[in-house]
C-alpha positions as CSV (number, residue, x, y, z in Angstrom):
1,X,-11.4,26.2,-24.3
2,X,-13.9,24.3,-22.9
3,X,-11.7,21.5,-21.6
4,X,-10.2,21.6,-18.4
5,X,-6.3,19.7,-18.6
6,X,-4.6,17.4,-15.9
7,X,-1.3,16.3,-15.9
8,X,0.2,13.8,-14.0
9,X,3.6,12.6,-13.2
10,X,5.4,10.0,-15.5
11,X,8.0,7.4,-14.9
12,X,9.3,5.1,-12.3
13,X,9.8,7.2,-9.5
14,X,7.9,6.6,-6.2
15,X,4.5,9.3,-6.8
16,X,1.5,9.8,-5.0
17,X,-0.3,12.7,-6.2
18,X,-4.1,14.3,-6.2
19,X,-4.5,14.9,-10.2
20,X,-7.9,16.2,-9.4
21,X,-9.9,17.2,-6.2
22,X,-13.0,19.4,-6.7
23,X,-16.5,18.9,-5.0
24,X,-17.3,15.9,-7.6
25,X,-14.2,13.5,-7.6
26,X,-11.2,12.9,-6.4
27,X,-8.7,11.2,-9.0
28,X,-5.4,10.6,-7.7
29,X,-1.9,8.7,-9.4
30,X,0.4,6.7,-7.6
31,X,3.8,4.9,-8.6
32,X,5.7,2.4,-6.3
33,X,8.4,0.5,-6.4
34,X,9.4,-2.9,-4.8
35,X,8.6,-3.0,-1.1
36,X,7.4,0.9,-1.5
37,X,3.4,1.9,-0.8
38,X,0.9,4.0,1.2
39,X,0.7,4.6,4.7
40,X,-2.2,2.3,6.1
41,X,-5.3,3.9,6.5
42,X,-9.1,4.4,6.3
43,X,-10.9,4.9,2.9
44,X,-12.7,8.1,3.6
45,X,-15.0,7.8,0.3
46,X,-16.0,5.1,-2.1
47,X,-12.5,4.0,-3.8
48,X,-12.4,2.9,-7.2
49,X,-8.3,1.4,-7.7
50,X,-7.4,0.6,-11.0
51,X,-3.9,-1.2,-11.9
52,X,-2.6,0.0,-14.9
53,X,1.0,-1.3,-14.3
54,X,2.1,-3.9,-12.3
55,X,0.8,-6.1,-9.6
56,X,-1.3,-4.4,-6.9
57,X,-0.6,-6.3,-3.0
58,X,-3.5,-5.0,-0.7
59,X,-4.5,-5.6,3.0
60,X,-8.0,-4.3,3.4
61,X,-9.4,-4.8,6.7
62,X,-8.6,-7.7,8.8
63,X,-7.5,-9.6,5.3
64,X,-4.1,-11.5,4.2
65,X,-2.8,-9.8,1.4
66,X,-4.7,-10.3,-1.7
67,X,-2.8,-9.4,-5.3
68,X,-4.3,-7.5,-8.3
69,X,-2.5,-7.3,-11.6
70,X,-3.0,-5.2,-14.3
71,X,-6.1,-4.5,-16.2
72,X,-7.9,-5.2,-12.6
73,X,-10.2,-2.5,-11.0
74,X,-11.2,-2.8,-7.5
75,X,-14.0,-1.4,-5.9
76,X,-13.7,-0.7,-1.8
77,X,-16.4,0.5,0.7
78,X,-16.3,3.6,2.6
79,X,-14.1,3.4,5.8
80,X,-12.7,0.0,4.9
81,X,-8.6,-0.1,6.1
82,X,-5.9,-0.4,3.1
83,X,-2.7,-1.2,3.1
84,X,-1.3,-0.5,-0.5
85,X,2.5,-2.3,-1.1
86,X,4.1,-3.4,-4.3
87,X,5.9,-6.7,-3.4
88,X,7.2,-7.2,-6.6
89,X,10.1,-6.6,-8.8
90,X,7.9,-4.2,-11.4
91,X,7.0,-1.3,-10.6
92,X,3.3,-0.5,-9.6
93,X,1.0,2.2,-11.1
94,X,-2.7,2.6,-9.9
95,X,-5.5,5.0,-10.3
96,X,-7.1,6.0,-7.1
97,X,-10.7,7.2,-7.6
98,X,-13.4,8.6,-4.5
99,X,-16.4,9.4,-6.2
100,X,-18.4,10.9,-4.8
101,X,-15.5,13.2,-3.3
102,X,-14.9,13.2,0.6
103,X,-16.9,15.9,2.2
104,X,-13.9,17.1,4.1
């Protein structure tokens, strides 16, 4: 087999998991429901989000909350603050991509 396989959690259940973290990417899944989201932090790589389901509400930096629905990509700089929520009713699923990978 050539191939290497993922899987990733599905459903509707709150999920934030690291599908794939090796030296070239990391690749991570997240589900959230209403008023559910990530802790605020720092992007510690370039972040490539991409909403698949729902509507994305994001804080980065000193920002008002700007919403993303899906079909949307966003691209955000290295050590720029996010605050991921999902406001709405639907639930939220996003892709999560650092490429390159975080040195540490």
């Amino acid at each position: 087999m050539v191939e290497k396989v993922y899987k990733m959690t599905l459903g509707d259940t709150k999920t934030m998991e690291r599908v794939i973290a090796d030296e070239n990417i990391h690749y991570m899944h997240m589900i959230f429901n209403k008023d559910e989201g990530a802790p605020e932090h720092f992007s510690n790589a370039i972040v490539y989000m991409t909403v698949v389901r729902g509507t994305l509400s994001i804080a980065l930096d000193e920002q008002e909350i700007h919403r993303y629905e899906k079909g949307t990509v966003l691209n955000i700089p290295l050590n720029t603050k996010m605050n991921i929520k999902n406001l709405d009713d639907e639930v939220l699923e996003i892709f999560v991509v650092k490429a390159p990978a975080p040195k540490a």
